[in-house]
N, C-alpha and C positions, 0 to 999 in steps of 0.2 A: 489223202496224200500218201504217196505210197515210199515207204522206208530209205530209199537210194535220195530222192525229192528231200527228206527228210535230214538225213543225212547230210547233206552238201548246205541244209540251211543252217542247221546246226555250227557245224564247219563254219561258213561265213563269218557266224553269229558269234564265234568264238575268241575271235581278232579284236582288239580295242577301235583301232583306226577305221575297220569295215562298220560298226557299230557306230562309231561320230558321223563318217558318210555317212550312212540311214537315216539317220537324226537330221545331218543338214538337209538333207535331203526332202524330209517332208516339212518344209518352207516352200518347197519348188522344185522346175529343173534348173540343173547346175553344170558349168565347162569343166571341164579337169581342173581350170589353172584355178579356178572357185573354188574347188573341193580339195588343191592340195595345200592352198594357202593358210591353214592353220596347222599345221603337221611340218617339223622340220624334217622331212622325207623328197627327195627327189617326186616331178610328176611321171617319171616311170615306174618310181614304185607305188603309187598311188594307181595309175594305169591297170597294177598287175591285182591290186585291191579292188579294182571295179569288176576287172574279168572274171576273180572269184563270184562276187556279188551278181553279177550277169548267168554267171554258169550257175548256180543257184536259186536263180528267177526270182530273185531281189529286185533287181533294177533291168532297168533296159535303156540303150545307146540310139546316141540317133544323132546324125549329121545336121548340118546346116551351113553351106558353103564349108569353110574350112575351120569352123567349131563344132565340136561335137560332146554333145548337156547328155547326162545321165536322168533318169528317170524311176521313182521308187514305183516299184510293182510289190503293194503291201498283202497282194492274194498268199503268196507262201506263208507269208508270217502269220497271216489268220491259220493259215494250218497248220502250225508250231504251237501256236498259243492253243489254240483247242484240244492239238497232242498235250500238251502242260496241263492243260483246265482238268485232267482226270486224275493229276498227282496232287492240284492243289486242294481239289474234293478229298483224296485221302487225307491230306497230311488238317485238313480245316477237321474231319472228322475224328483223328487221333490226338487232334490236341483239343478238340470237347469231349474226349474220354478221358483224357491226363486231367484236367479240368474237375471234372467230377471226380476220381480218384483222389487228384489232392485233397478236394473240401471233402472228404469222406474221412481223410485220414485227419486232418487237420481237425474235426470235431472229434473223433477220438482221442486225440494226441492233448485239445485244451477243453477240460471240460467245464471251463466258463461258455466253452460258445456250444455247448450239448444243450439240447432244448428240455426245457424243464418236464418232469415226471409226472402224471397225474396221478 
């Protein structure tokens, strides 16, 4: 996924209301007037929430006589979440070092729980 891609998902991702879309969203496709009925927001401002999402390759628009349902395209967010899986590798990794650090200090610190002498 290349950085711009990247970017614009992020961006989406960072709106509360873009973020409930998504969610409604993988139930199904959805009309505008579906998707702005939980939100006390105008459905043009809801409209201008999907265009982010569209422009982003979130979702994708598609007619049908004179409704037009939103559709989640969850390929970008596998490449966010993958870009992510390389922070949650560190951050799992530095907290089983904090981890042992503590019980290292922690047996110093009570020497009831110091392992007996031979």
């Amino acid at each position: 996924m290349n950085a711009d891609t990247l970017s614009a998902v992020f961006g989406a991702l960072a709106d509360p209301t873009r973020r409930a879309i998504l969610q409604r969203l993988t139930e199904g496709d959805a009309q505008v007037s579906d998707l702005a009925a939980p939100f006390a927001i105008s459905q043009p401002a809801i409209s201008r929430h999907l265009k982010v999402l569209e422009d982003a390759g979130l979702i994708s628009r598609s007619r049908v006589a004179t409704a037009r349902f939103s559709h989640l395209e969850a390929d970008h967010l596998k490449g966010a979440s993958e870009y992510m899986e390389q922070y949650k590798k560190f951050w799992g990794e530095s907290f089983d070092k904090l981890d042992g650090a503590l019980a290292a200090f922690q047996s110093v610190a009570d020497p009831e729980k110091r392992s007996p002498h031979v």
